[in-house]
C-alpha positions in Angstrom: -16.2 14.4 42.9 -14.0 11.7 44.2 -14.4 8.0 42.4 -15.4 5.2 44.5 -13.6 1.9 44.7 -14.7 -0.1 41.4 -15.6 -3.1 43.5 -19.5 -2.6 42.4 -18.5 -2.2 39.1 -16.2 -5.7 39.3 -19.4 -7.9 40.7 -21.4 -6.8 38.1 -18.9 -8.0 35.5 -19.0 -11.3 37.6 -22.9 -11.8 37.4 -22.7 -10.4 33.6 -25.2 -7.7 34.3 -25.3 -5.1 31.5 -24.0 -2.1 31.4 -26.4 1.0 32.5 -25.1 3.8 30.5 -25.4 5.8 34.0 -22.2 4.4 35.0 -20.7 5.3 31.3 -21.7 8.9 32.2 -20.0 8.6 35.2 -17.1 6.7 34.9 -16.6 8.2 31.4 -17.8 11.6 31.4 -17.8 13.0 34.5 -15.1 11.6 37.1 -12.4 12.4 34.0 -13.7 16.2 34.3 -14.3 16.2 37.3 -18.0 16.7 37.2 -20.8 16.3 39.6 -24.4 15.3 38.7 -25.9 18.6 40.0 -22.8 20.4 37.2 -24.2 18.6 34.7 -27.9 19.3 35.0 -27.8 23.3 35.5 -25.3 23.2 32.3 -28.1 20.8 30.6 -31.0 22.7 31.9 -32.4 20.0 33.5 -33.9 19.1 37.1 -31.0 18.2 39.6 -32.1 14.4 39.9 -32.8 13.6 36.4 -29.0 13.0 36.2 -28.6 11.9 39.8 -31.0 9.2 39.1 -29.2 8.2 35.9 -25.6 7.8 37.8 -27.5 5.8 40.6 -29.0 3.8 37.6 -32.4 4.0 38.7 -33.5 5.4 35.4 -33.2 5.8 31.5 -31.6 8.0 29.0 -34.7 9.3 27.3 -34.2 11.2 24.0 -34.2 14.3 25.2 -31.7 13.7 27.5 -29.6 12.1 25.1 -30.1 15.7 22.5 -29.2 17.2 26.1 -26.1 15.4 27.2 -24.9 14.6 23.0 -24.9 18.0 22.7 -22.6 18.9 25.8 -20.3 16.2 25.9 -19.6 16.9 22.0 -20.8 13.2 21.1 -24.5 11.7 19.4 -27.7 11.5 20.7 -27.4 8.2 19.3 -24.3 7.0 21.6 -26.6 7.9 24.5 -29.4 5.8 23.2 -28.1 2.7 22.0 -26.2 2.5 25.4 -29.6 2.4 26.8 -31.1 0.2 24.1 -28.2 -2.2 24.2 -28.8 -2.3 28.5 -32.5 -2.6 28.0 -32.0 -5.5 25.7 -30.2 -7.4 27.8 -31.8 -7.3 30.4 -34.4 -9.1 28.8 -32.9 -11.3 26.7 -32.2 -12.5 30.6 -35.3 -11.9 32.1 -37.2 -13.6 29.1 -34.3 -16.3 28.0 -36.7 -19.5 28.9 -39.7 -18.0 27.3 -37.7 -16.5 23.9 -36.1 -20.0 23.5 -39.2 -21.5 23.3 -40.3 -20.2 20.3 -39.3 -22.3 17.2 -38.0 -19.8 14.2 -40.0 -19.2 11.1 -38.6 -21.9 8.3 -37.8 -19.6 5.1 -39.8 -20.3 1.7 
């Protein structure tokens, strides 16, 4: 699989978009060994485009995918997840910045 020019990658460090941890798998896990999507799914036992859509970053790491990948890639189901949870939190901290900063914190007793 042949990596493309990081030019995506570099705008979205310019807008400060999070993350998606489809583009860890990628850039981390599969260009280095030379993987492709459809490689990882039959060795994950999983549909073709469950990992397709998770390098195009159209969806999540669910738990079982995270058991699935944690397992293969010899790391945590927990790395997997809290690279989601950490992109899913940002985003709305963004999305919701105007409304969350409305809310006045709770004085302690």
């Amino acid at each position: 699989m042949q990596k493309p020019s990081r030019s995506s990658t570099t705008t979205k460090s310019a807008r400060h978009m999070p993350v998606h941890p489809g583009e860890i798998l990628l850039e981390e896990f599969l260009y280095p060994h030379g993987l492709t999507p459809y490689a990882v799914a039959k060795a994950l036992h999983v549909p073709r485009t469950r990992i397709e859509r998770i390098v195009r970053q159209e969806t999540p790491i669910t738990a079982d995918t995270a058991l699935r990948l944690a397992r293969y890639f010899d790391t945590t189901p927990e790395f997997w997840l809290n690279l989601q949870a950490r992109f899913d939190v940002e985003l709305a901290r963004t999305a919701l910045a105007a409304e969350i900063g409305a809310i006045s914190p709770r004085k302690s007793a």
